[in-house]
N, C-alpha and C positions, 0 to 999 in steps of 0.2 A: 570444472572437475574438482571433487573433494581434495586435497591435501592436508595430510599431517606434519606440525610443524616441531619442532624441539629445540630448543634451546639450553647449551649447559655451558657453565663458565668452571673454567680450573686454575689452579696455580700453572704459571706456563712453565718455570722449573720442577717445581715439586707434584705438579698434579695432583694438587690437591682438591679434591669439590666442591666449590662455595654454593652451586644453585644450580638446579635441571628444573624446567618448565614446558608443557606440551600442550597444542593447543589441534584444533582442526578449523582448518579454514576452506572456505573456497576460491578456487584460482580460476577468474573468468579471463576470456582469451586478450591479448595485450600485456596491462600494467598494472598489478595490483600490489598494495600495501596491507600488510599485517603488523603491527606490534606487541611484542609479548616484554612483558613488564617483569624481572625477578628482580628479590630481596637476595645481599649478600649476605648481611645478616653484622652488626657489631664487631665481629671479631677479623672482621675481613681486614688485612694487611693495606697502610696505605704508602704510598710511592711519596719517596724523599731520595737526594742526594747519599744519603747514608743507609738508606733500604729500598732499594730501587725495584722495590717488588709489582709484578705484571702478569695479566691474566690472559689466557684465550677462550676468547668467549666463539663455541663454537654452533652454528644454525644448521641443523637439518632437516631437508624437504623430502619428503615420501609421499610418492603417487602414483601407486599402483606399482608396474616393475620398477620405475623410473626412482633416482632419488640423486639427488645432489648434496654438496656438504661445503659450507663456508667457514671459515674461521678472522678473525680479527683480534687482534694481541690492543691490551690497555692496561690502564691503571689509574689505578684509584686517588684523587689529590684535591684537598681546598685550600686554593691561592687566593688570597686578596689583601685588601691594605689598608691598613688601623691607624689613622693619622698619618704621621709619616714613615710608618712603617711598613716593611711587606712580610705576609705569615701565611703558612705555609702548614699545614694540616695544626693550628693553632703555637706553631714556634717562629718567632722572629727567624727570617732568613737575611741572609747579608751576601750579594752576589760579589763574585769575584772573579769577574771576567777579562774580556780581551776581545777586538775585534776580530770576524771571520770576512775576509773581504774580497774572496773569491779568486785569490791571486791563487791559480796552479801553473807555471810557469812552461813544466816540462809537457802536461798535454794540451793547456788551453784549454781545459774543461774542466769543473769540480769532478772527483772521484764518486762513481754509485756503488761501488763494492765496500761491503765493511769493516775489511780489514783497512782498508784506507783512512776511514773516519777513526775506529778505535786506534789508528797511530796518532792521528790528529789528536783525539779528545785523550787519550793519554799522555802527550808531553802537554797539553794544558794543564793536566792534572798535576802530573808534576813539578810545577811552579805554584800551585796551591790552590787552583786557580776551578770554580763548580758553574760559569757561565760561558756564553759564545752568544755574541750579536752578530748576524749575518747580517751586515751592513748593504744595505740595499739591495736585496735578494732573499728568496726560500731557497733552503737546500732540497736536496734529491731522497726519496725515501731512507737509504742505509746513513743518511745524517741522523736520521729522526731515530732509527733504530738503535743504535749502538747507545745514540745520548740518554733513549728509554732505559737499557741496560747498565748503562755506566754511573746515571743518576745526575745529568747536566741537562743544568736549567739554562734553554735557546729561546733566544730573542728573534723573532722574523721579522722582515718589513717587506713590503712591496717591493716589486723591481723598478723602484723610483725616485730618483734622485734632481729635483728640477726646481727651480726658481720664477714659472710660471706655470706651473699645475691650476688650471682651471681654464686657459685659456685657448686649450683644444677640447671637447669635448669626445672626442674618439680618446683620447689617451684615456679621460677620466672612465668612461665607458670599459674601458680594458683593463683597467685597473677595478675597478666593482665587480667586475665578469672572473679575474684573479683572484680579488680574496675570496669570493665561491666556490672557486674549483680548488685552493689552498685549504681550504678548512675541510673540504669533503674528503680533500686526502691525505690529507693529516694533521683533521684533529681531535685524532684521536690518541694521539701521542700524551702521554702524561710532560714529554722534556716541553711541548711547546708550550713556554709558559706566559711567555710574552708576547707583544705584538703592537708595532709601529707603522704606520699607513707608510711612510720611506724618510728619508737623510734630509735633512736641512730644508725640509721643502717650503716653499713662501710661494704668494702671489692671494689665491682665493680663499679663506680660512672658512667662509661660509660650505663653498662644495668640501672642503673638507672635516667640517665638522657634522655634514650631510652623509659622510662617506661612513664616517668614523658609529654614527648610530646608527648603520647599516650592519656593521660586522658587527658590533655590539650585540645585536638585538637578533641577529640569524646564530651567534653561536657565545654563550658567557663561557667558557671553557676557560680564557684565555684572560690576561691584563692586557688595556688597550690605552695607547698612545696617540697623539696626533699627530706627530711628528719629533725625531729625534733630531731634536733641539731646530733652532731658525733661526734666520738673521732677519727678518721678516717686519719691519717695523712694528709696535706695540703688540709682539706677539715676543716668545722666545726665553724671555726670563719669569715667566709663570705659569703652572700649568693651564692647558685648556681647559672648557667646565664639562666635558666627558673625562679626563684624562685618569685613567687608572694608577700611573705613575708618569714618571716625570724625568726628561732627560736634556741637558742643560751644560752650557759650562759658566753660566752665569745665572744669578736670582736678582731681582728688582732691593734684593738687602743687601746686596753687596757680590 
């Protein structure tokens, strides 16, 4: 059956219009794919710590009476790393973080509401502080939310913290099937800026520098790690040769 398709992106505060595009496709019965391609245009606002600005880009499908309407909030950011630096829509950034480590004591579960995270990521703030490493774990959407809002750059890793990672292959399998279903749901987040396969992990550096070209190569969104740091013989005090950046409490200099 014909369908009309639209696409329009705005300021998700100000509602502002960056771009509407319209296409007509055909919708054959099952699974189909369409992609529609818009320009923001040069002057489109990009997301930083200090202008945490975020768009919703909204999809609408008309067909016949029928129509549905999608929306998904983003933002605009290029992260990457210039020697030993990291820069961030072309300015040196300097993370100052703290660990998030999953301790909620009173329910035994991280909080999904977001008034819970903005208490969170504002007493971070208030020590000075523009980073959160979820220390072996992703958070639950209203993490990603508020940090998109607040302007805090989140570190993820796997839910994996093991000293013989390679030596089940069901684990390794669930863990490559995880950062799939991680990055499809969020990442689309401007805060996810980083990302670590999990904690100290040592045993097989082959499966995971196997791992490591996998999420690489299905999503550049992100800075990618092998591992936040190891004890792992001739591994730990240098980076791996994927490593995006580098996380250590030691270097082979001293």
């Amino acid at each position: 059956a014909p369908v009309n398709l639209s696409l329009q992106v705005k300021g998700k505060d100000d509602s502002k219009s960056y771009a509407s595009v319209e296409t007509q496709a055909e919708a054959v019965k099952g699974y189909s794919t369409v992609e529609l391609t818009c320009q923001l245009g040069d002057n489109a606002p990009l997301w930083d710590e200090f202008n945490p600005y975020l768009y919703d880009a909204s999809v609408e499908l008309v067909s016949g009476k029928s129509t549905s309407l999608t929306t998904e909030t983003f933002g605009l950011r290029d992260i990457r790393h210039e020697g030993n630096k990291l820069v961030l829509n072309e300015k040196p950034i300097f993370l100052r973080g703290t660990l998030e480590c999953c301790i909620f004591p009173l329910t035994g579960t991280p909080p999904t509401d977001e008034a819970s995270w903005e208490k969170l990521y504002a007493s971070a703030r208030e020590y000075g502080m523009n980073h959160l490493r979820f220390h072996s774990w992703c958070p639950p959407e209203a993490a990603f939310n508020v940090a998109d809002e607040m302007g805090f750059y989140v570190q993820v890793e796997l839910p994996v913290w093991s000293v013989t990672l390679g030596k089940d292959s069901a684990t390794v399998e669930f863990l490559r099937a995880e950062a799939k279903r991680i990055s499809k749901e969020y990442g689309n987040h401007p805060s996810f800026c980083f990302w670590s396969i999990g904690n100290e992990l040592q045993y097989d550096f082959n499966i995971l520098a196997s791992m490591l070209g996998e999420m690489k190569a299905a999503d550049d969104r992100h800075l990618y790690t092998t591992t936040s740091f190891t004890f792992e013989k001739g591994h730990g005090d240098w980076p791996e040769n994927q490593d995006d950046f580098f996380v250590t409490q030691w270097t082979k200099k001293g």
